[in-house]
FINUPA-757944 format. One record per residue: residue in three letters; y, x, z of N, C-alpha, C, O in turn. Coordinates in steps of 0.05 Angstrom, whole numbers, always signed. Layout:
% FINUPA-757944
PT ALA Y X Z Y X Z Y X Z Y X Z $
...
END
This chain:
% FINUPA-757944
PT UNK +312 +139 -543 +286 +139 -529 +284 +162 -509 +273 +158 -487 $
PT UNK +295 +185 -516 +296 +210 -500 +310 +200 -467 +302 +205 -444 $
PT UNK +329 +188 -477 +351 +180 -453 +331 +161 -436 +327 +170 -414 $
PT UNK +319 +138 -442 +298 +125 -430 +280 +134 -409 +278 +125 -387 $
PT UNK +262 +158 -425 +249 +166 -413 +250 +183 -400 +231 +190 -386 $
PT UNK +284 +201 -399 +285 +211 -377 +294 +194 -351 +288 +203 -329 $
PT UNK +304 +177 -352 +309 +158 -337 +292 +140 -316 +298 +133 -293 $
PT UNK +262 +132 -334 +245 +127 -319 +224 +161 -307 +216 +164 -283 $
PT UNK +221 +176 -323 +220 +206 -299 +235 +199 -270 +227 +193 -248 $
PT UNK +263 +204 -283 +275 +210 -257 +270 +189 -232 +266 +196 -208 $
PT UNK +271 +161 -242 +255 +136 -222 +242 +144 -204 +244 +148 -179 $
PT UNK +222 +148 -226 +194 +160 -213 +190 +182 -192 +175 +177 -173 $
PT UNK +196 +195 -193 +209 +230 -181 +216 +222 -156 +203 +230 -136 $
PT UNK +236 +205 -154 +258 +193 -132 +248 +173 -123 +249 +176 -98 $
PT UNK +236 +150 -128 +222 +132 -115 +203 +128 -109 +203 +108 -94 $
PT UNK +170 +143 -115 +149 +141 -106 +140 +160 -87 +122 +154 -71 $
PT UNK +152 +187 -87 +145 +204 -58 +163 +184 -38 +147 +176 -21 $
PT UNK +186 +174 -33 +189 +164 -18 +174 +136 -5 +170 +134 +19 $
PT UNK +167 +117 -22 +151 +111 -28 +132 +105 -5 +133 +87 +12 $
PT UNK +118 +122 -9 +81 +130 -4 +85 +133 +27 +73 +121 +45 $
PT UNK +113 +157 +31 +115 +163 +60 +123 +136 +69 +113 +130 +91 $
PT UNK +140 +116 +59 +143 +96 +86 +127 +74 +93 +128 +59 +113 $
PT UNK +109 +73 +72 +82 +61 +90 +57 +79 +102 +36 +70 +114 $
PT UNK +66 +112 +96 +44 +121 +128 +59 +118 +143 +50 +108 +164 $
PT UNK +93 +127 +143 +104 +126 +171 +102 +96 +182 +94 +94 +206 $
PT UNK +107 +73 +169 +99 +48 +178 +88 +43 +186 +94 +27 +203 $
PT UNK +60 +48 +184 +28 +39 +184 +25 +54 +208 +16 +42 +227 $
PT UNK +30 +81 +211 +23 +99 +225 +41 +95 +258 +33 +103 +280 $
PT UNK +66 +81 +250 +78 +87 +284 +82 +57 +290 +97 +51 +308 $
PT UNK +70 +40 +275 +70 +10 +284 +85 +1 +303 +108 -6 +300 $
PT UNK +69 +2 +329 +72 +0 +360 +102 +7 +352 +116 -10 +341 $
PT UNK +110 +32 +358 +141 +37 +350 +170 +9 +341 +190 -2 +351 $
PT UNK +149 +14 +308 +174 -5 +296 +169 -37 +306 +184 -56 +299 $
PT UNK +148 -41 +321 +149 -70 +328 +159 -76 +346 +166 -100 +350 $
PT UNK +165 -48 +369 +195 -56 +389 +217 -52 +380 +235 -61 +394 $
PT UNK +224 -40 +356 +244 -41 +351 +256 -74 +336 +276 -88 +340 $
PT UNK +235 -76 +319 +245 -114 +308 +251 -96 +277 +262 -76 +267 $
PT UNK +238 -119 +275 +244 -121 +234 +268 -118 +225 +268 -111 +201 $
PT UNK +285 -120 +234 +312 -107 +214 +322 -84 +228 +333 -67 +214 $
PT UNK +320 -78 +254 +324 -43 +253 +304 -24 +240 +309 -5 +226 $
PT UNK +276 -33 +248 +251 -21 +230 +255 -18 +203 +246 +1 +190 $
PT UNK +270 -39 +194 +282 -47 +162 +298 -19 +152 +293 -2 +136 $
PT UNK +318 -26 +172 +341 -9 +167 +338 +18 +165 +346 +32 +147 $
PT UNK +321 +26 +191 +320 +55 +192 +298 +71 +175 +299 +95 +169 $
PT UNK +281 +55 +170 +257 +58 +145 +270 +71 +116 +264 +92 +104 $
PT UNK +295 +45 +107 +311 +49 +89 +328 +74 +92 +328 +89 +72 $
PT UNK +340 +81 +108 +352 +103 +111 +335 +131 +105 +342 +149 +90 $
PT UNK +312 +128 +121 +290 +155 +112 +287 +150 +82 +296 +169 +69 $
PT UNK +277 +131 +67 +275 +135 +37 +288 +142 +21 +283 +156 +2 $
PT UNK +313 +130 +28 +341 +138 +21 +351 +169 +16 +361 +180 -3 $
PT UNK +342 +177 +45 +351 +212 +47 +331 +224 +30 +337 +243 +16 $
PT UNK +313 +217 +31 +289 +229 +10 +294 +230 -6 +303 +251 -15 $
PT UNK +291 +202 -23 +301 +207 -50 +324 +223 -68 +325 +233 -90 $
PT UNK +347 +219 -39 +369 +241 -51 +367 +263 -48 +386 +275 -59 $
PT UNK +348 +281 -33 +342 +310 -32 +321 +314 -58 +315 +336 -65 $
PT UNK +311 +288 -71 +295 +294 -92 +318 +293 -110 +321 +314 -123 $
PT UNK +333 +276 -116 +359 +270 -142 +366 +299 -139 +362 +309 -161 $
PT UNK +374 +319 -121 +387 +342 -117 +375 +366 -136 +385 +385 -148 $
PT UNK +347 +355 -133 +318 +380 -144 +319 +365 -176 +318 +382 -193 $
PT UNK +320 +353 -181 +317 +335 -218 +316 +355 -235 +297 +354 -250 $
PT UNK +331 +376 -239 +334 +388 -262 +307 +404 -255 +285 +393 -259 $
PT UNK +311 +425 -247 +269 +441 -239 +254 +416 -244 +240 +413 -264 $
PT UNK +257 +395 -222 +227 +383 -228 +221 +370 -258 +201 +375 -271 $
PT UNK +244 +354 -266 +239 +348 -290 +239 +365 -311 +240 +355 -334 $
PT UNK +239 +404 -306 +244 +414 -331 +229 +415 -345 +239 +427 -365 $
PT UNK +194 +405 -350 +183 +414 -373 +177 +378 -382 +170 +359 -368 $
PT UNK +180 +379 -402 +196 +350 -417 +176 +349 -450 +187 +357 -471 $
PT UNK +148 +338 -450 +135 +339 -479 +148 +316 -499 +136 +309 -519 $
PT UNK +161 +310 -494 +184 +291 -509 +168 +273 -519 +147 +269 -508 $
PT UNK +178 +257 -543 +172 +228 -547 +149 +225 -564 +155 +226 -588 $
PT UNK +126 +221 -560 +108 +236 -575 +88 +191 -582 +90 +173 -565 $
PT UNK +77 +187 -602 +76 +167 -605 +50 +158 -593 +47 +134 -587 $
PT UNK +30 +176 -590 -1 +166 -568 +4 +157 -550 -2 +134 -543 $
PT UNK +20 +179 -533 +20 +181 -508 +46 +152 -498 +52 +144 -475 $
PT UNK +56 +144 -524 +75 +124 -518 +66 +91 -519 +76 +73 -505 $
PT UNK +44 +90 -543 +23 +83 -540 +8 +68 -516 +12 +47 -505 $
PT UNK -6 +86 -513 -22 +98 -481 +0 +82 -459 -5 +62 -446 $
PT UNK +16 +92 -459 +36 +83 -437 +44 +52 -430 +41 +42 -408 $
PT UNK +55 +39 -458 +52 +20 -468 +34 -10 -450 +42 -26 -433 $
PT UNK +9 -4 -465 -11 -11 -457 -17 -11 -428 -23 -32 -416 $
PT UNK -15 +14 -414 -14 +7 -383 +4 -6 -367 -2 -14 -345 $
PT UNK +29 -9 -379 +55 -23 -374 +45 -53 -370 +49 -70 -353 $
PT UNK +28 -51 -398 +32 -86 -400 +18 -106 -381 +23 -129 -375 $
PT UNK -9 -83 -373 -33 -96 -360 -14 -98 -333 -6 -120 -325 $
PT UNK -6 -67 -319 +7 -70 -292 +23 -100 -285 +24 -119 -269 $
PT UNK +35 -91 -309 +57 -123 -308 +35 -147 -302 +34 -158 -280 $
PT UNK +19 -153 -323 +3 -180 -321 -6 -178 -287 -6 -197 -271 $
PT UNK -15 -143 -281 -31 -160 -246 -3 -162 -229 -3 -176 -208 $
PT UNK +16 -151 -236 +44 -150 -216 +58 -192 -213 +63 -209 -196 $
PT UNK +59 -187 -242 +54 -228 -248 +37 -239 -230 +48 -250 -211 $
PT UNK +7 -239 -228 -16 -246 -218 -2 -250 -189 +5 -270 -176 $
PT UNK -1 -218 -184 +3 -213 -156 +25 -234 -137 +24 -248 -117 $
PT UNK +41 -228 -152 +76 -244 -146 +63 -274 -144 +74 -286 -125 $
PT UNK +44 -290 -156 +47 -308 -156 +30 -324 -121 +27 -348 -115 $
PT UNK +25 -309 -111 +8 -306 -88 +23 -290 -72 +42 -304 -77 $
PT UNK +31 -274 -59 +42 -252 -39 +68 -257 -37 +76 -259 -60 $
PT UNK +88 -262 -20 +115 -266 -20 +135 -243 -12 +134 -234 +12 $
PT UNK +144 -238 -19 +165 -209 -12 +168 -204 +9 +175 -181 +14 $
PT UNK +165 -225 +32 +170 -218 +70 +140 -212 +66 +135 -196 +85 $
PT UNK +117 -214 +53 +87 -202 +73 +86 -179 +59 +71 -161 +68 $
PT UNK +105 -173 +29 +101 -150 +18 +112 -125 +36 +99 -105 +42 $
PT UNK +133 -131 +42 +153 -104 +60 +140 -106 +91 +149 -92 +109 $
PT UNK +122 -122 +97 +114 -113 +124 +120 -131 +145 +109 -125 +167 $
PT UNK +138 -156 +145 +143 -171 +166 +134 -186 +171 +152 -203 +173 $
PT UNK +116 -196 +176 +77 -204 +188 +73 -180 +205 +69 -185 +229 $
PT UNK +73 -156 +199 +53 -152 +208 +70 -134 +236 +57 -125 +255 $
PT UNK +105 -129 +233 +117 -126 +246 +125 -151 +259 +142 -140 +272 $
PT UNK +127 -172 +265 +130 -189 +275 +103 -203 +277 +109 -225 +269 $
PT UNK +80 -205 +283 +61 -229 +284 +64 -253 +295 +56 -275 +287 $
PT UNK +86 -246 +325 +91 -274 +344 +97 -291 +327 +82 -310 +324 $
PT UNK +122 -290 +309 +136 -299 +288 +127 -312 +263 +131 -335 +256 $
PT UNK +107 -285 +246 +104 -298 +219 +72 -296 +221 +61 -274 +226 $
PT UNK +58 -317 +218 +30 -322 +225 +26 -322 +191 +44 -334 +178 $
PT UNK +5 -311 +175 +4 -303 +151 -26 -313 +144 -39 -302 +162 $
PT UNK -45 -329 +128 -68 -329 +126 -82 -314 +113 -67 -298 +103 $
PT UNK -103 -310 +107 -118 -287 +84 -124 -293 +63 -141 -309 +54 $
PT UNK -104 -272 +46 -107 -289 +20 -138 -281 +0 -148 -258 -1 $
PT UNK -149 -303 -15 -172 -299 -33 -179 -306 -47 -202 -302 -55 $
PT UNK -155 -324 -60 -159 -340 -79 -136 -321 -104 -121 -301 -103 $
PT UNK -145 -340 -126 -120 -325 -155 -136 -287 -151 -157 -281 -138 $
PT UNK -120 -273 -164 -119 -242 -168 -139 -241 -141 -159 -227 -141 $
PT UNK -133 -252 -125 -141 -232 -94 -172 -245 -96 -185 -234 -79 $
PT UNK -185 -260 -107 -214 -270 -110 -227 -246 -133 -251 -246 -136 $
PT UNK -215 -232 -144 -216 -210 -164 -223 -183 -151 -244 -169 -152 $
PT UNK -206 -180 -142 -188 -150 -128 -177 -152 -99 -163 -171 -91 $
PT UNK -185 -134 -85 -171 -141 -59 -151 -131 -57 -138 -146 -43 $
PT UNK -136 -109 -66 -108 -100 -67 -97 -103 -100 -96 -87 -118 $
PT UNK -90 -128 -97 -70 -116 -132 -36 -110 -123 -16 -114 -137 $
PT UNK -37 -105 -112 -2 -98 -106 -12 -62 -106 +3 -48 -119 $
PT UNK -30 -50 -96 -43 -23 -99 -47 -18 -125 -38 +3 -135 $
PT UNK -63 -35 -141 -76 -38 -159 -55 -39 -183 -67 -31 -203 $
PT UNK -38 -44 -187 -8 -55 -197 +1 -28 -198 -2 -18 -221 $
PT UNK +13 -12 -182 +26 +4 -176 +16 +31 -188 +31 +47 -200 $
PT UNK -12 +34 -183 -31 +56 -197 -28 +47 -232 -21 +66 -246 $
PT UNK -31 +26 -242 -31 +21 -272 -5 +19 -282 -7 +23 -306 $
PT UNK +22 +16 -275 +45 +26 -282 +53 +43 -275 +73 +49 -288 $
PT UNK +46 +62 -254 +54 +88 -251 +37 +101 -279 +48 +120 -290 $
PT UNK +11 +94 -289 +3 +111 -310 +17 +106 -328 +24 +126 -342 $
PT UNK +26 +85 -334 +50 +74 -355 +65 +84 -362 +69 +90 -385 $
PT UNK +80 +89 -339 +110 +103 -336 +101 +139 -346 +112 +147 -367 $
PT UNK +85 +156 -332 +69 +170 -330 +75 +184 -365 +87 +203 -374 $
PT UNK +57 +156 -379 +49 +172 -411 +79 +158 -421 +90 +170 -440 $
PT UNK +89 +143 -415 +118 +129 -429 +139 +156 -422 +152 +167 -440 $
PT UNK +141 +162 -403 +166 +197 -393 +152 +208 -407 +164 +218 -425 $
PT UNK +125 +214 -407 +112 +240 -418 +134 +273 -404 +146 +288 -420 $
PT UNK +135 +277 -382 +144 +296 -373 +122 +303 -348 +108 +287 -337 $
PT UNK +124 +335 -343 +102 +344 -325 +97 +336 -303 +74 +334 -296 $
PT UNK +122 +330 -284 +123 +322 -262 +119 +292 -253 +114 +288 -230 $
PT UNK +121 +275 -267 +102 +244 -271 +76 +243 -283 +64 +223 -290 $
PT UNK +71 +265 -285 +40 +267 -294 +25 +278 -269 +5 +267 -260 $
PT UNK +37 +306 -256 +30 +315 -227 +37 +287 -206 +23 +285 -186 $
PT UNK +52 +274 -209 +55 +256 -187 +30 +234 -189 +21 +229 -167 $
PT UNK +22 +225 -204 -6 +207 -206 -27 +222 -191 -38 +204 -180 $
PT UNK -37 +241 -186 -57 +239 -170 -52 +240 -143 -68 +237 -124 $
PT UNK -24 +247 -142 -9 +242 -109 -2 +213 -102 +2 +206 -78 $
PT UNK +0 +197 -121 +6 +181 -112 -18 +164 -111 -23 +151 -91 $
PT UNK -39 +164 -138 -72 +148 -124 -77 +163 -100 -88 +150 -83 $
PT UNK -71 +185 -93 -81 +194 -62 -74 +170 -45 -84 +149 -37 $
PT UNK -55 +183 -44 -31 +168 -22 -39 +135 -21 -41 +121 +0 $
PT UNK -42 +129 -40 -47 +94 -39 -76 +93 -32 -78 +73 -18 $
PT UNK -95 +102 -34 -121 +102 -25 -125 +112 -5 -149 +114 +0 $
PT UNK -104 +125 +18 -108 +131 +47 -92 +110 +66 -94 +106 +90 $
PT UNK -68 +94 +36 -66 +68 +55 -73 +52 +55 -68 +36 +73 $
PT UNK -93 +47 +33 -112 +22 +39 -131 +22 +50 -143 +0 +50 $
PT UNK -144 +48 +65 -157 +52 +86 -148 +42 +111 -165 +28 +124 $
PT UNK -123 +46 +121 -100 +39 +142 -99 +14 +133 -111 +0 +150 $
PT UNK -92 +3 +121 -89 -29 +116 -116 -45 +127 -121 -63 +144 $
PT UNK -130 -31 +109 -162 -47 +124 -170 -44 +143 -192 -56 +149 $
PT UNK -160 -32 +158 -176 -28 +194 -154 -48 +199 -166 -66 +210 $
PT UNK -137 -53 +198 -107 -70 +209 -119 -99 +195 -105 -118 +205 $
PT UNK -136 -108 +178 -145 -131 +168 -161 -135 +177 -163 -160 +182 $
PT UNK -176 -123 +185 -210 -128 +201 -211 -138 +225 -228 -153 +235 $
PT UNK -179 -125 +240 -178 -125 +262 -160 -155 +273 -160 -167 +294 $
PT UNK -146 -161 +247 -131 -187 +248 -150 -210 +248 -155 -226 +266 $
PT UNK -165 -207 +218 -184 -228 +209 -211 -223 +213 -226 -241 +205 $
PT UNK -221 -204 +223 -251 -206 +231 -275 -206 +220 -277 -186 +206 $
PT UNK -290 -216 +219 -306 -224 +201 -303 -229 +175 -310 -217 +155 $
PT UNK -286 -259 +179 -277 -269 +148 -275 -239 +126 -288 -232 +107 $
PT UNK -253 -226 +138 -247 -202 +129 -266 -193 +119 -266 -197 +95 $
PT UNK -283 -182 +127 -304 -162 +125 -326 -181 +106 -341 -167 +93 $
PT UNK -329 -207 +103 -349 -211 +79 -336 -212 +55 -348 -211 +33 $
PT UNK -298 -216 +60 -286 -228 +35 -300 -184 +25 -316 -179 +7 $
PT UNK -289 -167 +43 -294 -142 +36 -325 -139 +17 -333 -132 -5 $
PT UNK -330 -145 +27 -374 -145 +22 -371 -169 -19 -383 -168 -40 $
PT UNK -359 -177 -14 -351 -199 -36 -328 -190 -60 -331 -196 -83 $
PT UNK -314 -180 -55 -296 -166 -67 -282 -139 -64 -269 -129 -46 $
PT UNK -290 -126 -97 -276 -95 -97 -248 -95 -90 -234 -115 -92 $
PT UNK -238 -69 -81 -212 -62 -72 -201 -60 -94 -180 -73 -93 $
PT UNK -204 -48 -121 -184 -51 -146 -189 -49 -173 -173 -46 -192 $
PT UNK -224 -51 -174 -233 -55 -198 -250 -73 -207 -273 -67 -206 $
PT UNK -240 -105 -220 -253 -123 -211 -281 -127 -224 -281 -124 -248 $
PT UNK -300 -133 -214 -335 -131 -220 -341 -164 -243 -341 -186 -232 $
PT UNK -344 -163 -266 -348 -191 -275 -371 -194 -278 -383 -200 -298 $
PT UNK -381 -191 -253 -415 -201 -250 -412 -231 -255 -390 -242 -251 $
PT UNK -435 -247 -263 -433 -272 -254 -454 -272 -230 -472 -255 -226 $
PT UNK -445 -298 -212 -454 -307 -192 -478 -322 -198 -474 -343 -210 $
PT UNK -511 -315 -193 -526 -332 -198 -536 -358 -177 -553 -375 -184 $
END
């Protein structure tokens, strides 16, 4: 179990600061990667995460050194957020397709014309792929039980709640209106079970 959970630590550590940065740098230099075309944007995107992550693999021992080991609440706890993430990541997957997940819509528009989705999970929640990601990162989080995946959760709800700011001006601006009542109609990631009178 020890071996496990240092394992998903180290994941964690190495894949979500990188992460976070390549959808501000995405989001943020658009214009940019849309002259460049979806598989150099691809490519060179990949390469920055890449170098990241391995200047983080380099740091592992410091970051991961304080380690509360396998403790059974907090494994628990972890558990439990695993399972839910999974069910909206399921949800999610079954609606969202892996080209609108990584961005090629919205780097290509001439190309991939995409509708708005609002039906399934997304009639719930307006981001469950956000929403997903925040509830297994707590997962993972109490499942490592190490310090530095515990400091990385509120960096990373940051981080995801300044891009779904950036996402939604880029939706509003696509879909318009529609956009903006599905907005008025549905929370961003905590779904409301009001009934409709």
């Amino acid at each position: 179990m020890d071996q496990l959970r240092h394992i998903l630590a180290l994941f964690s550590i190495i894949a979500m600061p990188p992460a976070m940065l390549y959808w501000f740098v995405f989001h943020g230099l658009l214009p940019f990667w849309r002259k460049l075309g979806p598989w150099l944007a691809g490519i060179f995107l990949t390469l920055i995460m890449l170098c990241i992550g391995y200047a983080i693999f380099l740091w592992r021992d410091p970051i991961l050194a304080v380690d509360y080991g396998t403790q059974p609440i907090p494994l628990i706890i972890g558990l439990a957020f695993y399972f839910l993430g999974t069910y909206v990541s399921y949800q999610r997957f079954k609606k969202l397709s892996l080209k609108v997940m990584i961005g090629i819509p919205v780097l290509d528009p001439g190309h991939h014309k995409t509708e708005m989705l609002q039906d399934g999970i997304y009639a719930k929640i307006r981001h469950p792929r956000y929403a997903e990601i925040m509830i297994l990162m707590c997962g993972i989080a109490f499942i490592a039980n190490y310090l530095a995946v515990y400091l990385l959760l509120p960096f990373t709800f940051a981080c995801l709640y300044f891009i779904v700011i950036i996402e939604e001006r880029e939706l509003l601006q696509r879909f318009g209106d529609q956009y903006e009542d599905y907005c008025r109609r549905v929370p961003r990631f905590i779904p409301s079970f009001k009934r409709d009178n």
